[in-house]
N, C-alpha and C positions, 0 to 999 in steps of 0.2 A: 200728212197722209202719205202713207208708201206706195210706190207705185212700182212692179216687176218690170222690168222690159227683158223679152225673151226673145233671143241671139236665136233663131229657129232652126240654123244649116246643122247637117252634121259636119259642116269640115272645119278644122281647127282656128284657121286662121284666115276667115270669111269675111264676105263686105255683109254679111249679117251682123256678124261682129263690131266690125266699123261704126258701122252707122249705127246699131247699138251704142257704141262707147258715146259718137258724137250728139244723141239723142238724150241719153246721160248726163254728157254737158249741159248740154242746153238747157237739159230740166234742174241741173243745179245749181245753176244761175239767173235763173228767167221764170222759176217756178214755184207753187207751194209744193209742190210733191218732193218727195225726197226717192230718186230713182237710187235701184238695184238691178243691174244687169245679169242676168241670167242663162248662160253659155249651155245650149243645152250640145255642142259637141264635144262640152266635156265633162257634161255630169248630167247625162238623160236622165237616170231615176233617178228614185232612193228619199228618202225619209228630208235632207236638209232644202232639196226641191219643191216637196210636201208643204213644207216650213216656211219657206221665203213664199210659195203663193199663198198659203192661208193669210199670210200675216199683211198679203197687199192690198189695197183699196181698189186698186187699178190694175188694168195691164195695157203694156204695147208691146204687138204682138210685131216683128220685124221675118218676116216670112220672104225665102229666095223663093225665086220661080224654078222649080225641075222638072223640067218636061212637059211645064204644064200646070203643076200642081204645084201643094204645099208637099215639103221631103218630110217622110216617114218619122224621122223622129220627132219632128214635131208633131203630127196626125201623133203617135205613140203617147205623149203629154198630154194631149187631152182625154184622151182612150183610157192612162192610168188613172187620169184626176177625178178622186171620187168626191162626192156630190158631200157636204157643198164648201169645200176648198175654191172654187170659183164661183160658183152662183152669185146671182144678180151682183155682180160689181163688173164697171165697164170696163170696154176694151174696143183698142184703137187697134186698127189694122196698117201696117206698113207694110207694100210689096216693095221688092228691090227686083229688077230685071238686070243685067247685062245689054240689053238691048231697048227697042221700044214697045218689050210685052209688060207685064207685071199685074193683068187682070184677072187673069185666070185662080191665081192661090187666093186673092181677094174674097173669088166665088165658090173656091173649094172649102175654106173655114166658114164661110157664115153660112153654108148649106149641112155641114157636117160634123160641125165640132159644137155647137150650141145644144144640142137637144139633151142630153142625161146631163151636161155640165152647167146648164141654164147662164153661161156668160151671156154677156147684155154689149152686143159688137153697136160700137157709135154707129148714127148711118151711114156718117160720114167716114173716109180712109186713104190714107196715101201712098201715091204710088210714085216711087224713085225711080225713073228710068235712066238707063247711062249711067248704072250707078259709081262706076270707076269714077265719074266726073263730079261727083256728090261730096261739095268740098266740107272741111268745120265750122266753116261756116255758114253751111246749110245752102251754100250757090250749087247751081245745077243750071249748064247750059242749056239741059232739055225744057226746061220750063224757067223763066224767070222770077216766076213767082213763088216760089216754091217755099223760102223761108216765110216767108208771109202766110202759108197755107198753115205750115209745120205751127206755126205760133197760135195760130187758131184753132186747129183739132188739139195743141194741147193745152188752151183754154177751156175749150170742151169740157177735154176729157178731166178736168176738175170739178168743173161744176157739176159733170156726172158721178162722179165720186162722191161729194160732199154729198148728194142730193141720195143717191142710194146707199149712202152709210145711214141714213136717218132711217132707213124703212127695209133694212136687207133684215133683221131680228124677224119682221112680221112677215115678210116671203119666206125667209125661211122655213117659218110652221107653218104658212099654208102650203108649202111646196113639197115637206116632210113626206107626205103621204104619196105622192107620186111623182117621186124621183126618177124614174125609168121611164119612158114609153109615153106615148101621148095620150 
């Protein structure tokens, strides 16, 4: 099973990124999924974007905090992704803060990027604070427990995959008709 993980920042060379690559690791070592990192500060659109999420079971979404929010190009990602290139296949949310925020983009995507794109956000989600301190090993002095969490959302997040690969055919056609709008 493929799984995207989406580098969310627009700056080049981001602790979006990082923590992408080491998320990467870990899922190719520790995991069924076979991760694909997805840099969207260096290839927001375009048709091979298209391509690598249709073709995912999964996603994790790795979202900085700016200002508050989720940054623009990632809100932009789901705004293009039409329906149903994401639909009903899940997705794990990862905040990264610089500091001890990283709630806020959490409650920016699962309020506003689910509805025309029908992604299926875990309940569950995590939040890297201190991210500078967020080693490859998944240590993070702001929480101790943290690789231990990381291993369990992405237990999860397979068994939600596996589970909505078997029945994403049949939402599809009932969801066909009202793509848009509630």
């Amino acid at each position: 099973m493929e799984v995207l993980i989406i580098a969310g920042s627009p700056r080049m060379d981001s602790q979006s990124l990082r923590v992408s690559r080491i998320l990467e690791n870990y899922l190719r070592d520790y995991s069924v999924l076979t991760p694909t990192v997805l840099n969207l500060a260096a290839q927001p659109t375009g048709p091979q974007r298209d391509e690598l999420a249709g073709r995912a079971e999964a996603f994790i979404v790795v979202v900085p905090e700016h200002s508050g929010m989720a940054p623009p190009v990632l809100k932009e990602f789901f705004v293009s992704s039409e329906y149903p290139v994401l639909a009903h296949k899940p997705a794990l949310i990862v905040s990264i803060s610089s500091g001890m925020g990283g709630s806020y983009p959490v409650l920016d995507l699962r309020a506003t990027t689910y509805k025309n794109t029908k992604i299926c956000y875990m309940p569950d989600h995590l939040i890297i604070r201190e991210v500078e301190d967020f080693g490859p090993d998944m240590s993070s002095r702001a929480y101790a427990g943290l690789g231990k969490r990381i291993s369990a959302c992405v237990h999860m997040l397979e068994l939600y995959a596996r589970q909505l690969s078997a029945v994403r055919a049949d939402l599809l056609g009932v969801g066909a008709a009202i793509t848009y709008g509630m």
